[in-house]
N, C-alpha and C positions, 0 to 999 in steps of 0.2 A: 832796604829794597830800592832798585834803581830802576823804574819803567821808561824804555827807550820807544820812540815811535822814527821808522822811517815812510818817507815819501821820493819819489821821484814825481814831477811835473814840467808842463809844457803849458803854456798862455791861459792860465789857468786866475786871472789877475782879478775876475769875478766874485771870485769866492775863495781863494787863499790865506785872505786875511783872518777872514770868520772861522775858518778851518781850524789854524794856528791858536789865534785867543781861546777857541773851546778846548782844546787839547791841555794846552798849556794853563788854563785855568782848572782844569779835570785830574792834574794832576801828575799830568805828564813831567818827567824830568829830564830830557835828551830829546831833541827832535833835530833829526838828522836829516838835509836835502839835497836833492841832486836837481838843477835847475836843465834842464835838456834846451838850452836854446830857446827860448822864450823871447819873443817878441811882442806884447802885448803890455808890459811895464812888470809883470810877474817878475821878473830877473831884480829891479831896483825894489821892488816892494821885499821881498827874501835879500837882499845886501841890507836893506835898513833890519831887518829881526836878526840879522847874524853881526851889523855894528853893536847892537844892542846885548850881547851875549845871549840873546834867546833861542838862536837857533845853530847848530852848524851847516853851513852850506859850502857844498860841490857844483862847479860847474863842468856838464858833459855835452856838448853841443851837437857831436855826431845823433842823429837822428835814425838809428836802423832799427828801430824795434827791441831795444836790446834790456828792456826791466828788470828779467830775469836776472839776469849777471850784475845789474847797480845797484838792485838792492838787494841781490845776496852781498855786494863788497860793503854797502851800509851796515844788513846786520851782522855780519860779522864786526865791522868798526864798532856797532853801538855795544858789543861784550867787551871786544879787546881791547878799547879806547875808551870805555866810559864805564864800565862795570853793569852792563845792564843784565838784570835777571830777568827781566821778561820785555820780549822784543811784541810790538804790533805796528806790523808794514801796511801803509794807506795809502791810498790816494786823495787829490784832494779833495774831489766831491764829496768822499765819505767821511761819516763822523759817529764815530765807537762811543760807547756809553753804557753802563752801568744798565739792568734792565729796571732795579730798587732806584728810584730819583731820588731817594736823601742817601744815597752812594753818590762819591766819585769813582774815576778808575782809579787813581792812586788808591784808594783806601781797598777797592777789591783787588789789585793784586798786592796789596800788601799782604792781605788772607788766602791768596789762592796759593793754592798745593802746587810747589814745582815737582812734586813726583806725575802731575799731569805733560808734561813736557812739552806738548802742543796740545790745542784742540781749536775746533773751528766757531767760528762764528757768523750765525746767521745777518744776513745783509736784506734790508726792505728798500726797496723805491717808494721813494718821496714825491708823487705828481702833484699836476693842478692845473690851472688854468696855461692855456701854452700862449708863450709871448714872442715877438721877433728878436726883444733886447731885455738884459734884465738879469741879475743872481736871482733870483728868487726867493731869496730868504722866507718872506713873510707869504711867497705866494703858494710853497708846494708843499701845503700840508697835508695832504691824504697819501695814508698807505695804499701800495698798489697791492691787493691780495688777490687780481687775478690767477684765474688756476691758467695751469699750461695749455690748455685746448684755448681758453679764451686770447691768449697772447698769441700763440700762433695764428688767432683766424686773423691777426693787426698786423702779423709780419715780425711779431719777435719770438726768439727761437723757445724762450726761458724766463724762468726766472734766477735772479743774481744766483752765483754759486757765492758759497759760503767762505769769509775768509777765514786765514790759519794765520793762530798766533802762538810762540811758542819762546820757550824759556831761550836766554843769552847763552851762545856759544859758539866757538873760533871756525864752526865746520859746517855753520848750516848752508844747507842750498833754498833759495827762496824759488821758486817756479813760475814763469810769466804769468802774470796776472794777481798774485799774490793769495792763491787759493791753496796751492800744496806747499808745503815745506818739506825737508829732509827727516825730519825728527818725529820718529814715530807717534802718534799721540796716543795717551796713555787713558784717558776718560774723557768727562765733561767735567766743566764747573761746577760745585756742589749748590744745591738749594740755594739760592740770597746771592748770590757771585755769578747770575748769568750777566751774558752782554749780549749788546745786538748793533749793529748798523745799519744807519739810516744814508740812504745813498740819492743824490741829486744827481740823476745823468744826462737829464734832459728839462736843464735851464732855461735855455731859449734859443727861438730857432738859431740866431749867428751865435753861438754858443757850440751848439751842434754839430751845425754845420763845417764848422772851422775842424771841430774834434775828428769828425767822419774823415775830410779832407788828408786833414796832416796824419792822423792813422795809418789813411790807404796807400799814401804815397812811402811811409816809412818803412812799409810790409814791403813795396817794391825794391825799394831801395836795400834792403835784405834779403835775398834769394835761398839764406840758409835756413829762415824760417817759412813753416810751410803751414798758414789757419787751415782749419780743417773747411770742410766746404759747409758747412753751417755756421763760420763764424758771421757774427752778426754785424761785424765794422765793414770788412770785404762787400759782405752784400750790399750796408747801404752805402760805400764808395761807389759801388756800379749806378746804383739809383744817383749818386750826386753828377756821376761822367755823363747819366743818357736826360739829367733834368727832372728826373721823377723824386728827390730827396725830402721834398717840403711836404708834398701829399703824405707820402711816408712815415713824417717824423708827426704830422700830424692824428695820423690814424692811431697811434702806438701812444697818445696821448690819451685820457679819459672824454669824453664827450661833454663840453663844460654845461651844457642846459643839462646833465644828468648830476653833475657834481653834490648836488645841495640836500638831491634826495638819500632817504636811506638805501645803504647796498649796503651787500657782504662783501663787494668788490671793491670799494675804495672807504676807507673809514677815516673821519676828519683827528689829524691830530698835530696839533700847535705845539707841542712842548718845548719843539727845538727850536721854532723859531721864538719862543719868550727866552727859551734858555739865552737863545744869541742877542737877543734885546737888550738883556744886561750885563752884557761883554761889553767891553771897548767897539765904537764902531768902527766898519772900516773905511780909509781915508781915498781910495784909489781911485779914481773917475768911473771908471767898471763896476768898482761895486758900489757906488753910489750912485747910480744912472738909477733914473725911476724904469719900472718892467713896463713893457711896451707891448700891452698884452692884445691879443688878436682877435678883433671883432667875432661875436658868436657862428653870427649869418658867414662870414669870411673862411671860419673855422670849418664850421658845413658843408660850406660848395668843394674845398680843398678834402674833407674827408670822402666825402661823394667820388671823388676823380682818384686817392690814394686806393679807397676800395675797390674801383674800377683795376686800376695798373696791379690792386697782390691777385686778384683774379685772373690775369693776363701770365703775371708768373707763375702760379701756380698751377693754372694749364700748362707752361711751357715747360714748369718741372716734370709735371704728369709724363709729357710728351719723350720729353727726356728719359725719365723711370722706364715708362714700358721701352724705349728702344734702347735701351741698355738692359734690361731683360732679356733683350730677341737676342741681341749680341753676344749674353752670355750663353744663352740655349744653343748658337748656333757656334759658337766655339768652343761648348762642350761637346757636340756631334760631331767636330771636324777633328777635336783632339781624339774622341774614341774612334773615328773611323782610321785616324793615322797610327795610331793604336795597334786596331785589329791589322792593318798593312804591314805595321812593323813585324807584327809577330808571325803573319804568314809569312813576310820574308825571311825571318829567323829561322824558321820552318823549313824551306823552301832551301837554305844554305844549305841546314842541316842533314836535309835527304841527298844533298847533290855534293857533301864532302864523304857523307858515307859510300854511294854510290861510286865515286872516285877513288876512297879507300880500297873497295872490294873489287874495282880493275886493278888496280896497284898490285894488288896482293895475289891475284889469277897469275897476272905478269910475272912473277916473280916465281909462284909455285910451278906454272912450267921452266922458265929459265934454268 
């Protein structure tokens, strides 16, 4: 059994390393990268894993939004080029794992059923205390188990969609984002073979911020793709253009004077970061920078002022919704009124070609 993992990333020099050694000490056998123009040191940290045979790397430096298409060409290389029977496409924030900890993934998909051909996999956010600088490793240990109403009232749309992992083959299509595949999926994992992913997305604020940035400009930069108007990078690219991005990234963070107590809403869990404690560490100035985390009192006045501004949009959505209501009500009346016009003039032909018919025809019977 051959477990291939691809990735594509962008300045991602934080946490890449930690990514790579959990993978590749889990069991991974193929880990396939496409470096997108990285400027961060991320490009030379990925050439030292691919001098070292551990990785293969691609460089793709056009910047248009374009994942969908490099890692569907990845997992198809990681079947046709390397024999992989089960492909798992990542990013680098996230890290896949076994849900049994005396499991690796090598050893659960050595046992899982390719008659399942795909299935998805639950993804959690990983928060904590929010920093200006920083991977996080050691800092974002709580699961975020807000339900949907509670993230919406912060300004996020969702919680992660699930990703899709699915057996090696020369035809599959991977879909931006790395949520759908081509390949139908057939079940779930059986009892003892679940996984799950734990997802760092919001490291620290220049972490973010940088992501949000090079995001929104890449969408531009691509005209043929079209986020739907709830995607959640688009919206806070606009919060980064008008200066509102920090209140923001801050609200959508947990309240740190609540972190310690009990909730059903963030639940403390270190596993992964001990897991990554006895990894190799990583060597990169990024990811060895101490977290440079944000005064409590600092965190407060900044959440106080993001609550203020989703208030202001969410009026202005309001505002937006009903008049685009009115617009539809009242382009439904103008279509039915042009409607009934039409037809009386059809009408109106009708009597006045028969009427011409039946001169026509007088004419004729005297002639």
């Amino acid at each position: 059994m051959t477990l291939a993992m691809t990735m594509m990333v962008r300045d991602e020099a934080d946490i890449v390393e930690a990514m790579l050694e959990f993978h590749l000490a889990q069991g991974v056998d193929v880990v396939i990268v496409t470096d997108n123009g990285s400027l961060d040191g991320t490009a030379e940290i990925l050439e030292r894993y691919a001098a070292d045979g551990r990785i293969v790397l691609h460089h793709d430096p056009v910047q248009k939004k374009q994942q969908g298409d490099v890692v569907t060409k990845m997992a198809r290389e990681a079947h046709t080029e390397h024999g992989a029977d089960w492909v798992i496409n990542a990013d680098a924030d996230e890290f896949i794992r076994p849900v049994d900890p005396e499991l690796t993934l090598g050893e659960v998909f050595a046992r899982m059923p390719v008659e399942l051909q795909s299935f998805p996999v639950p993804v959690t956010n990983m928060v904590g205390r929010p920093a200006r600088s920083g991977a996080g490793l050691d800092r974002l240990v709580w699961r975020d188990h807000r339900s949907e109403a509670a993230l919406r009232a912060v300004g996020v749309h969702a919680q992660p969609t699930p990703n899709a992992v699915h057996v090696g083959s020369p035809d599959v299509v991977v879909r931006q984002g790395n949520h759908y595949v081509s390949i139908t999926s057939k079940g779930r994992p059986p009892a003892g073979l679940e996984l799950e992913v734990l997802h760092l997305p919001w490291r620290s604020w220049a972490q973010f911020e940088h992501k949000v940035e090079i995001a929104g400009r890449s969408y531009r930069n691509n005209p043929d793709l079209k986020p739907s108007p709830n995607h959640h990078g688009m919206r806070d690219f606009a919060r980064l253009e008008q200066d509102r991005l920090l209140p923001a990234y801050l609200i959508r963070q947990p309240d740190p004077r609540l972190l310690d107590a009990d909730s059903a809403e963030f639940v403390r869990d270190d596993s992964l970061a001990r897991a990554l404690a006895q990894l190799p560490r990583p060597t990169s100035p990024a990811a060895t920078a101490d977290d440079d985390v944000i005064p409590d009192d600092e965190v407060a006045a900044q959440r106080a002022i993001g609550l203020h501004n989703l208030m202001i949009e969410l009026d202005g959505q309001a505002i937006l919704e009903a008049s685009r209501v009115r617009w539809d009500e009242e382009r439904r009346r103008l279509l039915g009124a042009i409607a009934t016009k039409d037809a009386e003039l059809a009408s109106f032909r009708r009597r006045r070609i028969v009427r011409i018919a039946d001169r026509l025809g007088s004419t004729l019977r005297r002639g």
